[in-house]
C-alpha positions as CSV (number, residue, x, y, z in Angstrom):
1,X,11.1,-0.6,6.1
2,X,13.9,-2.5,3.4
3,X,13.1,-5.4,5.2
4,X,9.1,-5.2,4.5
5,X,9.7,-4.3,1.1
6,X,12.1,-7.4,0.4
7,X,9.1,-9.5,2.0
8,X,6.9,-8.4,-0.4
9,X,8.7,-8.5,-3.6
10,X,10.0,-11.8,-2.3
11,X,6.7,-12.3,-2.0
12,X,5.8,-11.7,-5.3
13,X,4.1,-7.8,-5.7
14,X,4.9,-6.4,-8.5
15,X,7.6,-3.1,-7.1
16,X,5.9,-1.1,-9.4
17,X,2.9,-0.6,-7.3
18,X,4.6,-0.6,-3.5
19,X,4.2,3.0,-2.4
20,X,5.6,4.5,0.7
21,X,3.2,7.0,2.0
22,X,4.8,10.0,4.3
23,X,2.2,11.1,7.1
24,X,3.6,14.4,7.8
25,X,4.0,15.2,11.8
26,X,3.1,18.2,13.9
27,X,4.6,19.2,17.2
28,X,2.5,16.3,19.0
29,X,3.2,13.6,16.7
30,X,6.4,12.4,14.6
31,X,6.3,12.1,10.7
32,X,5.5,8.6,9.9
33,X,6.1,6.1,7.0
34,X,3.5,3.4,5.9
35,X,3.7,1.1,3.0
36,X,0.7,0.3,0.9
37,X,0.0,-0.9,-1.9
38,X,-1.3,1.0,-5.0
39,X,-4.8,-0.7,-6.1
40,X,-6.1,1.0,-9.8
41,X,-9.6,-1.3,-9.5
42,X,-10.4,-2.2,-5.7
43,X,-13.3,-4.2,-6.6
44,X,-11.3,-6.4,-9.4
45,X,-8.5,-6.9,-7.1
46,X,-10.7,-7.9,-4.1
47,X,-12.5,-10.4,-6.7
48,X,-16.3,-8.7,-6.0
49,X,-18.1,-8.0,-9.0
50,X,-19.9,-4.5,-8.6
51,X,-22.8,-4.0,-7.0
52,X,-26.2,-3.4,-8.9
53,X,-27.5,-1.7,-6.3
């Protein structure tokens, strides 16, 4: 996981919006991690304008 999150601030994401998300486990399946990346405006970061519709 360091090493992914020195990719992407080598990579130039700002470290302010890396979060590392816990998936909680139960009996049948570990506890997890998963980076993502914390999006305030999906449709401005993606470039699309809104839809009219």
């Amino acid at each position: 996981m360091r090493a992914q999150l020195r990719r992407l601030r080598e990579a130039g994401v700002d470290g302010s919006v890396i979060r590392i998300d816990t998936l909680c486990g139960r009996l049948v399946l570990p506890t997890t991690y998963r980076l993502s990346r914390f999006v305030t405006d999906p449709g401005r970061e993606s470039g699309h304008e809104g839809s009219d519709h």
